[in-house]
C-alpha positions in Angstrom: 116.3 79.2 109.7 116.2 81.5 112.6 114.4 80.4 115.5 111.5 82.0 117.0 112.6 83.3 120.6 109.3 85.5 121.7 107.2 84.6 123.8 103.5 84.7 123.5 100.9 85.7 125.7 99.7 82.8 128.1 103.4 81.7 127.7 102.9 80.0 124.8 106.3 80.3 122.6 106.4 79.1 119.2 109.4 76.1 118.9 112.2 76.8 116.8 111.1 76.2 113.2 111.6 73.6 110.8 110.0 73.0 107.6 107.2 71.7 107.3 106.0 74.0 109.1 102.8 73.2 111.4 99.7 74.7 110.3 97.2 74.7 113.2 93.5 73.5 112.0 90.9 76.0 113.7 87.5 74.5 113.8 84.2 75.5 115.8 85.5 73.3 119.1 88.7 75.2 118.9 88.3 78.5 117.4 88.3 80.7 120.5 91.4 78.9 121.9 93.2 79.3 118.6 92.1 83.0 117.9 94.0 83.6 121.6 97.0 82.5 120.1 96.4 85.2 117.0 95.5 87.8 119.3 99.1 87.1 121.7 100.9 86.9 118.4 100.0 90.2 116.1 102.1 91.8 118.4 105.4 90.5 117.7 104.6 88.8 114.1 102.7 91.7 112.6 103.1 91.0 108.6 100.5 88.4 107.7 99.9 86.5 104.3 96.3 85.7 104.2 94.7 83.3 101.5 91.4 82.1 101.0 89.3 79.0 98.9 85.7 79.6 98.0 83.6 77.5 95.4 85.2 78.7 92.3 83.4 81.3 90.3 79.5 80.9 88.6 79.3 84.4 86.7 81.5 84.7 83.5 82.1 87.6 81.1 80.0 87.4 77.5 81.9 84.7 75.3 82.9 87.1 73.2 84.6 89.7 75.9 88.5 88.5 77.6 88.4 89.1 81.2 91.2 90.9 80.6 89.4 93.5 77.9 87.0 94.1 81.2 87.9 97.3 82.8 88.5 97.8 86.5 84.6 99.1 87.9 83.5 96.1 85.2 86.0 93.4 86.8 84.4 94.4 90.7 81.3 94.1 89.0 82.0 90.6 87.9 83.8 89.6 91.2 81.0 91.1 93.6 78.2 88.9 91.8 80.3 85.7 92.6 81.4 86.6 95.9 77.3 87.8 96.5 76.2 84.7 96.1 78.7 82.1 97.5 80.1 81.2 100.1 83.5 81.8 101.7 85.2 77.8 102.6 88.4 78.3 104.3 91.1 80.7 105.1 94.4 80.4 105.8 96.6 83.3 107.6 100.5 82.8 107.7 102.1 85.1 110.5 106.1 86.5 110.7 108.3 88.8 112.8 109.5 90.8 109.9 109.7 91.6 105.8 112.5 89.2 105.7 111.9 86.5 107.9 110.1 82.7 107.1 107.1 82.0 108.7 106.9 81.5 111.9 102.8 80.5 112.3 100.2 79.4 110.1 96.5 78.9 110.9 93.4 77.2 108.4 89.9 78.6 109.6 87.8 75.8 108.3 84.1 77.6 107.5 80.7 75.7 108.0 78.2 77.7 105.6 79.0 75.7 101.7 77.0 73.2 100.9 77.5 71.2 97.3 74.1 69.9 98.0 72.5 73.4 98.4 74.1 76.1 97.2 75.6 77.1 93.7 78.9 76.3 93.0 81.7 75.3 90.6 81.6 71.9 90.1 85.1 71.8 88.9 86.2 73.7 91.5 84.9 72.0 94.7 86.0 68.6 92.9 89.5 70.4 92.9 89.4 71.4 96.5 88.3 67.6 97.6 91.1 66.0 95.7 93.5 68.8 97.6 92.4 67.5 101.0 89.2 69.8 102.1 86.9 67.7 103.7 83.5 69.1 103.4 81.1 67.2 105.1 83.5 68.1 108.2 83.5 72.0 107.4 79.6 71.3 107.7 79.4 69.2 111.0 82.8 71.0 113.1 83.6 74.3 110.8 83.5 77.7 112.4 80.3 80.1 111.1 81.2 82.9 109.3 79.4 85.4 111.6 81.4 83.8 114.7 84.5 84.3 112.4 84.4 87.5 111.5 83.3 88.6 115.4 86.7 87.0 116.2 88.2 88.6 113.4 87.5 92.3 114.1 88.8 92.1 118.1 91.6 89.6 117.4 93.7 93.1 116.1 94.3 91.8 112.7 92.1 94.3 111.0 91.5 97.7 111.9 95.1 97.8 113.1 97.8 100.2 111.1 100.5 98.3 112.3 100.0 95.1 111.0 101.3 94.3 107.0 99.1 91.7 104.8 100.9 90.1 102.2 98.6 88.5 99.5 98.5 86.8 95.6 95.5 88.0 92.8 93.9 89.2 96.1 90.7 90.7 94.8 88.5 87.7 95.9 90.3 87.1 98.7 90.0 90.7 99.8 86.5 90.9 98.9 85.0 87.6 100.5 86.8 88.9 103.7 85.1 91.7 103.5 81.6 90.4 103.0 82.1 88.6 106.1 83.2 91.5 107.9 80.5 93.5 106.9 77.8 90.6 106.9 76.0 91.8 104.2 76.6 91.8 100.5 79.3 93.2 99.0 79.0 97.1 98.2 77.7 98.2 94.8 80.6 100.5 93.7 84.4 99.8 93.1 85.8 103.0 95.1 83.1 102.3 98.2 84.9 98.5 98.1 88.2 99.6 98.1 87.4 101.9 100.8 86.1 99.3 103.2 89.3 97.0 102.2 91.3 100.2 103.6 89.2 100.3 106.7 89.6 97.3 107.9 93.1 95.9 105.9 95.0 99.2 105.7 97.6 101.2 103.6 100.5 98.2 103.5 98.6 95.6 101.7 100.9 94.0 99.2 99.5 91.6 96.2 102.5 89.8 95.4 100.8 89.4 91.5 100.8 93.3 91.0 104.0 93.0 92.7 105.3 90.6 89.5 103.8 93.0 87.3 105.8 96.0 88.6 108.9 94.4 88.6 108.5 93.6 84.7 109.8 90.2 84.5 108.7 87.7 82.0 109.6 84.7 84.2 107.0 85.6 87.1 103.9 85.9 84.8 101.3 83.4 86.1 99.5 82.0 88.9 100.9 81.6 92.3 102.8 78.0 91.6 104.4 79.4 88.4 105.9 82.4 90.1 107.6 80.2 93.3 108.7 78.0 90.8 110.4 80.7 88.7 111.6 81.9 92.4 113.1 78.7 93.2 110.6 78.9 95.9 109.3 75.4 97.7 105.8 75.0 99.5 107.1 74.7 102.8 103.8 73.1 104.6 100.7 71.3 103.4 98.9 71.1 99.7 98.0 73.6 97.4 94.7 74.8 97.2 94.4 74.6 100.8 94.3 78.0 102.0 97.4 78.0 104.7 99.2 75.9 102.6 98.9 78.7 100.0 99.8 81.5 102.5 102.3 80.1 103.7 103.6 80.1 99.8 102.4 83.6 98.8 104.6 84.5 102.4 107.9 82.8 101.2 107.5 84.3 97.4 107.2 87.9 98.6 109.9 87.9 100.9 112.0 85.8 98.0 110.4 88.7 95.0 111.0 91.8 97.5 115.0 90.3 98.1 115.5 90.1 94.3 113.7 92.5 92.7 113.0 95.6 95.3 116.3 96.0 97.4 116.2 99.4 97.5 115.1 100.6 100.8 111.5 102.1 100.6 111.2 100.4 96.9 108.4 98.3 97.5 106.3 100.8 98.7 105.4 101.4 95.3 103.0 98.0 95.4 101.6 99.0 98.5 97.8 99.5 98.5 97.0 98.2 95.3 94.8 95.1 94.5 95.6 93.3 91.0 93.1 93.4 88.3 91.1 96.4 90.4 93.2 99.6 89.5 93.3 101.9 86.7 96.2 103.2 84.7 96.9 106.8 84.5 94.8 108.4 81.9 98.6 108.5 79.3 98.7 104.9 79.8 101.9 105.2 81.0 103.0 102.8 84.1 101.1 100.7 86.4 100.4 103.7 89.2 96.7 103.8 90.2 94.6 106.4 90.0 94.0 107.6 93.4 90.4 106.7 93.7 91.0 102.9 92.7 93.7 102.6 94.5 94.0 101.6 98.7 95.0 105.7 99.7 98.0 106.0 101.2 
């Protein structure tokens, strides 16, 4: 693995890398220190893999309706009355130099707002996230409030900022709890107004590694995030899953591994690029997987 030889503002410099890979905990006492280290670093490791972990999911489609039988402006409709009503937990961002290279930072913003004792959940879920490590009576005493986050968020140049590249998996809630935080309202009540705001602050080169999968039409990568490293031959290279920068750290190392083997063709992975999975529409012939301009991120 290639060293990281660029130094960061404050002369800070990232050590040459080696797996596991340290994933810096950001928590209220340390948030503005660690948020320093983002802002020195978007310059010279602009593609970032975010990740997020939120209480699972409340509202359901009618028994008898697949969720895949939903369409698009249905599926937003779904995900917007989940993410509406709870409450974002942690996210993790992964940060590298280039398309092709590992990791070479990873930070966990640890949020304060969820409460198991207050506020509606998935009991399933939350049980999953404490058996994965997530301590949640310490996101409640030492976690970073959302509206502090997303202040930090907007002038740390991660969003709003063409140059940087995120790199995500099934990113629609991850997308759109960012974006509820950004906003700091609810989420809005239309599927092209959403998509808008996710180009706003996120860009034209987001990348969902799942529609990624999909596009490249092989059987072996069907499935969730595990499934598809696994079929990659690719290892979690820091922390548990379901923690979020344990998980962007993954998504980061299956892209770069997918976009080797299945998009070498220079400028051939700009055909994922703006397009959130499970939120686009095919063209009207069915034919393909290109979105209709309206659903999908413009470019």
């Amino acid at each position: 693995m290639p060293s990281v030889q660029a130094e960061v503002g404050g002369g800070w410099r990232p050590k040459q890398q080696q797996y596991p890979l340290e994933i810096r905990e950001v928590w209220a006492d340390n948030v503005e220190r660690e948020f320093k280290l983002i802002r020195a670093a978007i310059e010279r490791f602009p593609y970032v893999s975010m990740d997020t972990e939120f209480p699972g999911v409340i509202h359901h489609p009618p028994p008898s309706v697949h969720h895949s039988a939903l369409t698009p402006p249905q599926r937003y409709a779904l995900l917007k009355s989940n993410v509406d009503a709870l409450h974002l937990i942690q996210v993790g961002l992964a940060f590298a130099p280039s398309a092709s290279s590992p990791p070479a930072l990873a930070f966990q913003v640890n949020l304060r707002e969820f409460d198991p004792r207050l506020h509606r959940h998935a009991p399933d879920s939350v049980r999953l996230l404490a058996a994965s490590g997530l301590d949640l009576p310490a996101h409640r005493a030492r976690g970073v409030s959302a509206r502090a986050f997303a202040a930090l968020l907007m002038s740390s140049g991660l969003v709003c900022n063409p140059d940087v590249a995120w790199v995500t998996f099934a990113s629609a809630y991850d997308m759109a709890y960012l974006v509820k935080v950004l906003m700091g309202r609810k989420l809005p009540r239309a599927l092209p107004e959403f998509l808008r705001y996710v180009r706003v602050y996120f860009g034209n080169a987001v990348y969902d590694v799942k529609h990624m999968a999909r596009v490249a039409s092989a059987p072996a990568l069907l499935g969730g995030l595990e499934r598809v490293a696994a079929a990659l031959r690719v290892r979690r290279a820091a922390g548990r899953s379901h923690q979020a920068a344990s998980d962007s750290v993954l998504t980061w190392d299956t892209f770069r591994e997918m976009a080797r083997l299945y998009f070498p063709k220079e400028g051939s992975l700009e055909m994922c690029a703006g397009v959130l999975y499970g939120l686009e529409l095919h063209d009207d012939d069915g034919r393909g997987t290109k979105p209709r301009a309206e659903y999908a991120l413009l470019r």
